[in-house]
C-alpha positions as CSV (number, residue, x, y, z in Angstrom):
1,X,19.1,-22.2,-32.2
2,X,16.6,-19.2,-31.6
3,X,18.2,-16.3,-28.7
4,X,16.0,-13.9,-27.3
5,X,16.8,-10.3,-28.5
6,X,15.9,-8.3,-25.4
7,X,17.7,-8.6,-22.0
8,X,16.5,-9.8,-18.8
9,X,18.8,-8.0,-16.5
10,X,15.8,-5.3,-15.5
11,X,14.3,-8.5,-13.6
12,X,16.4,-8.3,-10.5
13,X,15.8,-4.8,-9.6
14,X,12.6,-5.0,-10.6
15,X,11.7,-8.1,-8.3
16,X,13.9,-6.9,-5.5
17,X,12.8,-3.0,-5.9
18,X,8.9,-4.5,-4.8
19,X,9.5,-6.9,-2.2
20,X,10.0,-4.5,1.1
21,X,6.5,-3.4,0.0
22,X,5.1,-6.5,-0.6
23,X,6.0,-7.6,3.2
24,X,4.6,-4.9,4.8
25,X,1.4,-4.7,7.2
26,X,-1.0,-2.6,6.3
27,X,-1.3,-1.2,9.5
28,X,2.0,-0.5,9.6
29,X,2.5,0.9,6.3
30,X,-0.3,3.5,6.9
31,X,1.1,4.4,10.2
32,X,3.8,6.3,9.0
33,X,4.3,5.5,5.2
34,X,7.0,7.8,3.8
35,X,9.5,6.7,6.7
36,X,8.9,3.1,5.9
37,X,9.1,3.5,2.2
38,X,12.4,5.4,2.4
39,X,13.8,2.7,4.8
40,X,12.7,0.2,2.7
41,X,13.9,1.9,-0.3
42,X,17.6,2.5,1.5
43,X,17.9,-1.4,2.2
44,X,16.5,-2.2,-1.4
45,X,19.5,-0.1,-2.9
46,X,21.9,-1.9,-0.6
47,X,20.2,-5.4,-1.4
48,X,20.2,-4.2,-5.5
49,X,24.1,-3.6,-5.2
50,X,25.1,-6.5,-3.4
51,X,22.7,-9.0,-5.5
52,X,24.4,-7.0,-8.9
53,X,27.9,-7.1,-7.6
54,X,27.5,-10.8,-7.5
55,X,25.9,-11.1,-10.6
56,X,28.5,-9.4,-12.6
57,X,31.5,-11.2,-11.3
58,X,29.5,-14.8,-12.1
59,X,29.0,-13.0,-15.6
60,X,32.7,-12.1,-15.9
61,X,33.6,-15.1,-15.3
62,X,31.2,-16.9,-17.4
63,X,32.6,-14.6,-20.4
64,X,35.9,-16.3,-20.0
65,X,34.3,-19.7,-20.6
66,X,35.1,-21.3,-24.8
67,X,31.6,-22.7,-24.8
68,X,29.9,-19.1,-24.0
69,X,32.4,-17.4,-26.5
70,X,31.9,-20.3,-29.7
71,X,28.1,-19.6,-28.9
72,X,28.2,-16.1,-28.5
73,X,29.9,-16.4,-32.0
74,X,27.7,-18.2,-33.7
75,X,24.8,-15.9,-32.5
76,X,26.0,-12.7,-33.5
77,X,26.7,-14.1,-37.0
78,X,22.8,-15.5,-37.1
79,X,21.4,-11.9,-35.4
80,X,23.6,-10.4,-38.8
81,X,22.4,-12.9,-40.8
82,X,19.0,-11.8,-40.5
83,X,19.5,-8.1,-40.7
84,X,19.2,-7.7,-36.6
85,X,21.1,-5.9,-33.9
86,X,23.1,-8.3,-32.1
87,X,22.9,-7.6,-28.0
88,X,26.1,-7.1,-26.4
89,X,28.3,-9.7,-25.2
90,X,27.8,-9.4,-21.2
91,X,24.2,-9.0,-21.8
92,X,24.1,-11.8,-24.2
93,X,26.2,-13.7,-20.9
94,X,23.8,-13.2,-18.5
95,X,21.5,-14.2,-20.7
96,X,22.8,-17.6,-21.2
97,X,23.8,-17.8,-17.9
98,X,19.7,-17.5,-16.8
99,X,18.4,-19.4,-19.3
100,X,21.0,-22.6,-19.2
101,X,22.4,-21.9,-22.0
102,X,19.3,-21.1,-24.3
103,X,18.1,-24.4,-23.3
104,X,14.4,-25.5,-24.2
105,X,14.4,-25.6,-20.0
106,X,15.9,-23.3,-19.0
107,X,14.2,-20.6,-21.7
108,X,10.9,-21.8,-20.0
109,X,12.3,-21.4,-16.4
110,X,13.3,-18.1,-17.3
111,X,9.7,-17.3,-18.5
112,X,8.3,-18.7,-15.6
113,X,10.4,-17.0,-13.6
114,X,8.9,-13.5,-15.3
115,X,5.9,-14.7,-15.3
116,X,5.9,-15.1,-11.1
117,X,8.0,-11.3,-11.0
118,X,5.3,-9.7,-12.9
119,X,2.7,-11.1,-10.6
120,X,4.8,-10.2,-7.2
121,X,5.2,-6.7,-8.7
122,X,1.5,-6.6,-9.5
123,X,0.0,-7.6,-6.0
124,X,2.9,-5.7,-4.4
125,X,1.9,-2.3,-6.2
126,X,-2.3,-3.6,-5.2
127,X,-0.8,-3.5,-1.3
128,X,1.2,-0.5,-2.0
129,X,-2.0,1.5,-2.7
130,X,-4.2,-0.3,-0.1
131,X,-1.8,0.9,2.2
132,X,-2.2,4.4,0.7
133,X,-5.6,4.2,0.8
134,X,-6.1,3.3,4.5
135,X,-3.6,6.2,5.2
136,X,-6.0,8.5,4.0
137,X,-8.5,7.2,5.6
138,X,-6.7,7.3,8.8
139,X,-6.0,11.1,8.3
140,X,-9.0,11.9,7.6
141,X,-10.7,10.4,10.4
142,X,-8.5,12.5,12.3
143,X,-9.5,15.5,10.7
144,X,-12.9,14.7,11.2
145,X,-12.4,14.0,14.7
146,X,-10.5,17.1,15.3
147,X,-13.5,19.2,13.6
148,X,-15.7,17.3,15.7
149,X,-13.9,18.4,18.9
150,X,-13.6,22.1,17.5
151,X,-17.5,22.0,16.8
152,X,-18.1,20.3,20.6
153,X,-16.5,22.7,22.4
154,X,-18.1,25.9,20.7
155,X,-21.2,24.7,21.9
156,X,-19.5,24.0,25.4
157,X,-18.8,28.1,25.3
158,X,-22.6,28.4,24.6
159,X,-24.0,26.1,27.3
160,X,-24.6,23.0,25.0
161,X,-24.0,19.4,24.5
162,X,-24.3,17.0,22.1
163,X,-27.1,14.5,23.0
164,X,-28.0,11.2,21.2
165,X,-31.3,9.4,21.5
166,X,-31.9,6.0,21.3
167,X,-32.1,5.5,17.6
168,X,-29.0,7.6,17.0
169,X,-30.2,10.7,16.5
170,X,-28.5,13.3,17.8
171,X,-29.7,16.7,18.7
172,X,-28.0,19.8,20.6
173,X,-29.7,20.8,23.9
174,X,-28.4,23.0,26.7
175,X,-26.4,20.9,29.6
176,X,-27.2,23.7,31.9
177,X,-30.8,21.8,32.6
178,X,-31.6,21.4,36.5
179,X,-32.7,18.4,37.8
180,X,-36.7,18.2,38.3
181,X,-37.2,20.7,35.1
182,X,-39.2,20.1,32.4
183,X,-38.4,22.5,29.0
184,X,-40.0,23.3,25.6
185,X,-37.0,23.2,23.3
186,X,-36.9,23.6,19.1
187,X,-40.3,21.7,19.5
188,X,-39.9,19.2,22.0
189,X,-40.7,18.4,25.3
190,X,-37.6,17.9,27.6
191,X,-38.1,16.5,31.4
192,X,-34.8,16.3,34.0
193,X,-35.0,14.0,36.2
194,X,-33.6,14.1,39.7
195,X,-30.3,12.4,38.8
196,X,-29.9,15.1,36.0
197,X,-31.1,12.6,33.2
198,X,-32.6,13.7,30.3
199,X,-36.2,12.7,28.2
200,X,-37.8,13.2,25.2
201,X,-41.2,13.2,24.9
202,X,-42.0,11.2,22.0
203,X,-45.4,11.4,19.2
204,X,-46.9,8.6,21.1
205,X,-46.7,10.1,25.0
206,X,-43.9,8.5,26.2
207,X,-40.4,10.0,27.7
208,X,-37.3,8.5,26.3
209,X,-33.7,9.1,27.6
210,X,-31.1,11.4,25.5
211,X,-27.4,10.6,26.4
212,X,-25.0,13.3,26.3
């Protein structure tokens, strides 16, 4: 009967270590990302130690048991047979123990079950840094924003406004304008009206409003 030679036991921490991430919002995740990874790290090394404890008393008792010992026997004397380190007996218990006995089953359920941790891990690590990502975006909107105010209100000190026009340009004119004025600004033609709205004269003759 062929044993594997390397152990599984990484797979629990490494299946448990991903899932807190894996179940997060986005959103939430970007809103304040080092808290919730360290909370979610704190109950993953809770969950770990609890889900291990329990593993290594079923594996303690499992070494007690003829049918693991005779088999354990018989494969280190086949590992030595063919010139190869022999893993150790625990390891070589779980082992057993997760694949059925090194049935042609439960070898293929174990592989499976790999298979589908590698996966999880993969897509958890892909939200992991989509969440990193749209934290970055979110600070640097607020950067932006913040420069933007900075920007806005040293032209306030100045006596100007930002003003967009209805294609979305945007242009700086002063907000100190009185109603009923018309102005020659930076090589346009500016009218007030009575309400204290403001034109642009376009190419073609015609007045169109500029929002501040």
């Amino acid at each position: 009967m062929k044993h594997p030679t390397s152990p599984c036991r990484g797979s629990l921490r490494a299946a448990t270590s991903l899932f807190f991430i894996a179940a997060l919002p986005l959103s939430v995740a970007a809103q304040d990302y080092g808290a919730m990874v360290q909370q979610g790290m704190n109950r993953m090394n809770q969950i770990v130690a609890n889900s291990q404890q329990s593993v290594n008393n079923i594996v303690q008792q499992r070494m007690q048991d003829p049918q693991v010992q005779a088999a354990y026997r018989q494969y280190v004397a086949q590992m030595h047979a063919n010139g190869q380190p022999a893993m150790d007996y625990p390891t070589y218990t779980y082992n057993y123990i997760y694949t059925r006995g090194f049935s042609r089953d439960g070898i293929a359920h174990a592989r499976a079950n790999e298979s589908g941790i590698r996966a999880n891990e993969m897509a958890a690590v892909q939200r992991l840094r989509e969440a990193e990502a749209q934290r970055g975006a979110a600070q640097q909107q607020q950067r932006d924003g913040y420069f933007r105010n900075q920007q806005e209100a040293g032209r306030a000190l100045m006596g100007q406004s930002t003003y967009q026009a209805g294609n979305g340009a945007q242009t700086f004119l002063p907000h100190t304008w009185q109603p009923n004025s018309r102005h020659e600004y930076q090589g346009n033609t500016y009218h007030v009206n009575e309400a204290g709205q403001y034109y642009m004269r376009g190419s073609d003759g015609w007045w169109y409003p500029v929002n501040r």
